[in-house]
C-alpha positions as CSV (number, residue, x, y, z in Angstrom):
1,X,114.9,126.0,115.3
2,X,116.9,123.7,117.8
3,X,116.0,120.4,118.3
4,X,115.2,121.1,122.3
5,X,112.6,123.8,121.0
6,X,110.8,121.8,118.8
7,X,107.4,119.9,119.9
8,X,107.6,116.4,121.0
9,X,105.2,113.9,120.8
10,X,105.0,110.2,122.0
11,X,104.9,107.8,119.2
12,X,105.5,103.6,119.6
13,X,108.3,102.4,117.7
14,X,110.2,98.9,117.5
15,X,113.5,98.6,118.6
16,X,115.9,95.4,119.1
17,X,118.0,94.4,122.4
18,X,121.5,92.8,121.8
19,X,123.2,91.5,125.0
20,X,126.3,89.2,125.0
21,X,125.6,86.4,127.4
22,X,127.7,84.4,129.6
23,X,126.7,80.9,130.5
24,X,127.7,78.0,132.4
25,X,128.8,74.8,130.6
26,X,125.4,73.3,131.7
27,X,123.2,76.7,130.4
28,X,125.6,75.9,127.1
29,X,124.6,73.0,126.6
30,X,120.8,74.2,127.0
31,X,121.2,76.5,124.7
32,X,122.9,74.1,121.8
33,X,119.8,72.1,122.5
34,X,117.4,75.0,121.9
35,X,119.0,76.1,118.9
36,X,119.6,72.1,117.8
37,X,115.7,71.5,118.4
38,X,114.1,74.9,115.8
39,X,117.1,73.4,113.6
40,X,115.9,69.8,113.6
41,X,112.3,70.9,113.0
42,X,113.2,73.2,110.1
43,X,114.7,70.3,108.7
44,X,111.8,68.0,109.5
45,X,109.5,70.2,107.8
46,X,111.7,70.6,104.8
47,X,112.0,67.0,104.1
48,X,108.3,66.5,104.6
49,X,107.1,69.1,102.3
50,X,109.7,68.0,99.4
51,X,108.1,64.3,100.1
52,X,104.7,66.0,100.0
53,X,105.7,67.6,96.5
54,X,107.4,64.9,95.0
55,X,104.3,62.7,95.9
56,X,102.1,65.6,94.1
57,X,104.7,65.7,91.1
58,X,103.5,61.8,90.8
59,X,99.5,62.0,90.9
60,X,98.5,61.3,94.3
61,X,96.6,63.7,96.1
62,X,98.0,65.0,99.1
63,X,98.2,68.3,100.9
64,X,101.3,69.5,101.2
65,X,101.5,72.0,104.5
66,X,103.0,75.5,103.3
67,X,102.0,77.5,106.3
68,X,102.8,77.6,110.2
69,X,99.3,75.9,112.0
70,X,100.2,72.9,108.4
71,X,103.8,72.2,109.8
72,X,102.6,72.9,113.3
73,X,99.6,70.1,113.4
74,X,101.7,67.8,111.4
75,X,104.6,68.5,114.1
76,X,102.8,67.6,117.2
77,X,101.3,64.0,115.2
78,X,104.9,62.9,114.2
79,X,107.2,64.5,117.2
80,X,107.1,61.5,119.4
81,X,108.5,59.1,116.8
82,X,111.0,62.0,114.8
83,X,111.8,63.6,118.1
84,X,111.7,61.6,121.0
85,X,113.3,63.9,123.1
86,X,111.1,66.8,122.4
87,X,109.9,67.6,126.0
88,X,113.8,68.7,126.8
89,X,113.5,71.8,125.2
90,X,110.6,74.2,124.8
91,X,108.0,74.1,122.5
92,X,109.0,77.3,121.0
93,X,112.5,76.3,120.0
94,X,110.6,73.9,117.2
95,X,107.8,76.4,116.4
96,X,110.8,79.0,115.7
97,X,112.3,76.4,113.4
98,X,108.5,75.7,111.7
99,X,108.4,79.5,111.4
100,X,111.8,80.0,109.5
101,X,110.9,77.7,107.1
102,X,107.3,78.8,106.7
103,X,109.1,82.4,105.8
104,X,111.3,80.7,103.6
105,X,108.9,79.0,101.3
106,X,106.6,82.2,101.4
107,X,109.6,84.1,99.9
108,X,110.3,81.2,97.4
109,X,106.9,81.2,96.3
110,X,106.2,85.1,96.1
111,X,109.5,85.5,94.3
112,X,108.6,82.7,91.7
113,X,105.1,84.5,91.2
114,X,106.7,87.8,90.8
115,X,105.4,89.1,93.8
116,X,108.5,89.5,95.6
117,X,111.2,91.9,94.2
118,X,114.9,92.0,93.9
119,X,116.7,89.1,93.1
120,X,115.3,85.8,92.4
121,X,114.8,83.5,95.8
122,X,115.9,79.9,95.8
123,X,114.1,76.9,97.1
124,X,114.8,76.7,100.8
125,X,117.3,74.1,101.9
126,X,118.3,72.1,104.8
127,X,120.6,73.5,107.8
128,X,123.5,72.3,109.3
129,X,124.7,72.9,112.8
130,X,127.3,76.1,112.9
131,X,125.8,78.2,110.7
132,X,123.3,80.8,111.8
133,X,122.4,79.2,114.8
134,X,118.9,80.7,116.3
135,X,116.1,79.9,118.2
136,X,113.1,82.3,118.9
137,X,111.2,82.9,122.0
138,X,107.6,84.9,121.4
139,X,105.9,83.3,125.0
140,X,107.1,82.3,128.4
141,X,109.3,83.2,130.8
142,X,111.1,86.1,129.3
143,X,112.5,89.2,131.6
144,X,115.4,91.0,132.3
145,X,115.9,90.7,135.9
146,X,116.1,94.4,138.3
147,X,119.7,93.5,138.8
148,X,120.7,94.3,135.4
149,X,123.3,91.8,135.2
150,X,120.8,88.4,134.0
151,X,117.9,87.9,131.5
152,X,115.7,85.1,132.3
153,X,114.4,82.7,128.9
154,X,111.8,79.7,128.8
155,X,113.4,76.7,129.7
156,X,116.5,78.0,129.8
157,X,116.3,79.7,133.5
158,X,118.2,82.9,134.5
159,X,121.3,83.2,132.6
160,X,124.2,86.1,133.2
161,X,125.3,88.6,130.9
162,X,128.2,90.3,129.7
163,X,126.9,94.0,130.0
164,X,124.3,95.9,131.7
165,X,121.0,95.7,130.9
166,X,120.1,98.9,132.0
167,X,119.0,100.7,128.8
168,X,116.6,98.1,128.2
169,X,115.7,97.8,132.4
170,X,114.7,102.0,132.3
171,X,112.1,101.3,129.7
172,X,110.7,98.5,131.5
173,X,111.0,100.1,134.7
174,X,109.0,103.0,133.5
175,X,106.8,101.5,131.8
176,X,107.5,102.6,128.1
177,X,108.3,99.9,126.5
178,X,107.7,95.8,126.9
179,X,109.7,92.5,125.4
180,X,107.6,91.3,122.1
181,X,109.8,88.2,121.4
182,X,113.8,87.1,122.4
183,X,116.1,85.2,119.8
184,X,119.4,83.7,121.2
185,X,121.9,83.2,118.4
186,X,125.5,81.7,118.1
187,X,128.1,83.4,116.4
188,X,131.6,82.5,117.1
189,X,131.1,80.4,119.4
190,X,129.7,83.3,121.7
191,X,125.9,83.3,122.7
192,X,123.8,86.5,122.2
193,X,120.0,87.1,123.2
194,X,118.4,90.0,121.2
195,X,115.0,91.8,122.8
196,X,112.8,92.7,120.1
197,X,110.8,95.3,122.0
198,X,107.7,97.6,121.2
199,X,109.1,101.4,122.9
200,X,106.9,104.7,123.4
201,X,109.7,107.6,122.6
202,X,109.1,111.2,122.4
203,X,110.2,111.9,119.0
204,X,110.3,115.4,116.8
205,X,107.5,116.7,115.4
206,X,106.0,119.2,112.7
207,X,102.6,120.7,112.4
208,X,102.1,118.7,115.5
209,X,102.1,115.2,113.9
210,X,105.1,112.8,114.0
211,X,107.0,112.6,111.0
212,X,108.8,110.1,108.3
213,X,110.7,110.2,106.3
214,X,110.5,107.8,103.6
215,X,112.8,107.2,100.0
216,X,111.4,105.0,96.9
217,X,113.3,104.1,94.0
218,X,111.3,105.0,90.8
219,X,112.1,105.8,87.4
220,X,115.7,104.7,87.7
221,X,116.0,107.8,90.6
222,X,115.6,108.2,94.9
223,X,112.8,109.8,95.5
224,X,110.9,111.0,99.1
225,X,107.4,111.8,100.2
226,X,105.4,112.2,102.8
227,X,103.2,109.0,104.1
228,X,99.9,108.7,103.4
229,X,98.8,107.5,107.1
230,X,99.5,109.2,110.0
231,X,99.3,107.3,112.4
232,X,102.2,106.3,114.6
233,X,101.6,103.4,114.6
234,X,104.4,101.2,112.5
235,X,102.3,98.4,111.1
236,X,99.8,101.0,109.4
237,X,102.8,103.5,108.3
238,X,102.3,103.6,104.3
239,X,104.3,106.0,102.0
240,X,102.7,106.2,98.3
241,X,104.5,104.6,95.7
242,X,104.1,106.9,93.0
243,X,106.9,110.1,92.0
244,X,107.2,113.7,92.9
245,X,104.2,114.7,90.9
246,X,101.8,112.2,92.2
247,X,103.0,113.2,95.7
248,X,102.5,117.2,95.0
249,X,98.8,116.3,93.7
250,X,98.1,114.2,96.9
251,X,98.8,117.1,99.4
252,X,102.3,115.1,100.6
253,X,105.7,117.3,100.6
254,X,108.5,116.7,99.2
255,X,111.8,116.3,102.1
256,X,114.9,118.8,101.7
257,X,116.9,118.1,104.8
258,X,117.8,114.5,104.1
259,X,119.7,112.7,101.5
260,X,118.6,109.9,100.0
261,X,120.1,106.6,100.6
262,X,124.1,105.8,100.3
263,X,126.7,103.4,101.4
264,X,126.3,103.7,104.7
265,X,122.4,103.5,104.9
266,X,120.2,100.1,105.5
267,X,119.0,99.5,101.7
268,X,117.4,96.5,100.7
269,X,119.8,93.8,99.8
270,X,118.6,93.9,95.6
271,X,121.6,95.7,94.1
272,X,118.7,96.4,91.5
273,X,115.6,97.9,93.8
274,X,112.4,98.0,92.1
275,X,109.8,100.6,92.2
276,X,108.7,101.1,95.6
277,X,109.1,101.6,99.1
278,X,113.1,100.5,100.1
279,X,114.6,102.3,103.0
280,X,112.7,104.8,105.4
281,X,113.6,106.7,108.7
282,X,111.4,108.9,111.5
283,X,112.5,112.6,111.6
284,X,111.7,115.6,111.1
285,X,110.3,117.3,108.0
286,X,112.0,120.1,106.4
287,X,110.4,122.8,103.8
288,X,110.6,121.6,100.3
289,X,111.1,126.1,99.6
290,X,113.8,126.7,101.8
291,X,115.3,123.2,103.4
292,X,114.8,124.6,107.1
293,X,113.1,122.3,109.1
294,X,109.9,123.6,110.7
């Protein structure tokens, strides 16, 4: 069957937004700022919760803060004396600096337990200006203008672009999708803005539900079933973690028409995957009998 003669059905998906921008000298130097505030804070926080650590190490009782509201509190107690010039950016550039690192001990800490896989994750360490330069924006002032040509940030004002806007414009023009959170990055010596966005697509479907496809790696093998929820939703997609056998006796299917991950697919970064969940795409099922898609 052809793919224009197949059912459709809506389903929300979550898509990112990459636009080259083109700034003044004045915008540039707003941006550096951004990006030089969420850098100073994940430093700030670093050095804080190694004090905190080393003060632990030594007997005393202190609370060292390991999550976001921890670094956050002790942020806005100590930001007028480590960062008198806070108010020139906004307050978002330092909670997407408190963020990173908040991530970055989480994976240090779930890798160390065993709870994260793939290879083992360092401790996290301090930043230095040129090198993966970002700032994340999740509240605000954050639109792409009607005219295509200019997005509009917190802070930073209405800033031009080099490219159309428009396939990001028709979704928000018709309503199917909305802006979730904008990162501006460096690279180069170039500025970008990426628009992670939450979309409502009409996507393929079989038996009338949408489908995924999704590839673990078990038992030294790439192996796909069906997922156990079916809802559309991303956050509650789960795909069982068990082999083909397991995924006969739960009533899933096994996939035919697509191959399992290679060199040109997005695979986890572990040249070693463990057992589990590692790379999945939407489409449409196929028979596990004959390999035609339904």
């Amino acid at each position: 069957m052809k793919l224009s003669e197949r059912a459709m059905a809506p389903a929300v998906v979550h898509q990112a937004y990459r636009f080259a921008l083109d700034p003044t000298a004045s915008q540039q130097r707003r941006l550096a700022s951004a990006v030089g505030g969420a850098r100073f804070a994940y430093n700030w926080g670093l050095e804080l919760v190694k004090r905190r650590l080393d003060e632990r190490a030594a007997g005393h009782d202190v609370q060292v803060p390991w999550t976001l509201p921890a670094l956050r509190r002790d942020w806005n107690r100590a930001k007028h004396q480590a960062a008198p010039w806070w108010a020139d950016n906004s307050k978002e550039a330092y909670s997407s600096g408190l963020d990173g690192l908040t991530r970055a001990l989480k994976n240090w800490s779930d890798s160390r337990s065993g709870r994260r896989n793939g290879r083992p994750v360092g401790f996290p360490r301090f930043k230095r200006r040129g090198r993966r330069d970002a700032c994340r924006f999740t509240t605000g002032a954050i639109r792409v203008l009607a005219d295509r040509k200019h997005v509009q940030l917190p802070r930073l004002g209405i800033i031009k672009t080099h490219e159309s806007t428009r396939k990001l414009a028709r979704h928000l023009e018709r309503g199917t999708g909305r802006i979730l959170s904008a990162t501006i990055t460096r690279t180069a010596g170039r500025w970008y803005v990426a628009f992670t966005c939450e979309l409502t697509r009409q996507l393929p479907t079989s038996n009338g539900r949408v489908s995924t496809v999704g590839w673990m790696w078990a038992s030294g093998t790439w192996r796909c079933c069906r997922p156990v929820s079916r809802s559309p939703t991303p956050d509650l997609w789960s795909v069982c973690n068990a082999g083909d056998d397991a995924c006969s006796a739960s009533g899933t299917d096994r996939i035919a028409s697509v191959s399992p991950p290679g060199e040109r697919t997005r695979v986890a970064a572990s040249s070693r995957p463990a057992d589990g969940l590692r790379w999945w795409r939407r489409g449409p099922l196929a028979s596990a009998a004959t390999g035609s898609t339904s």
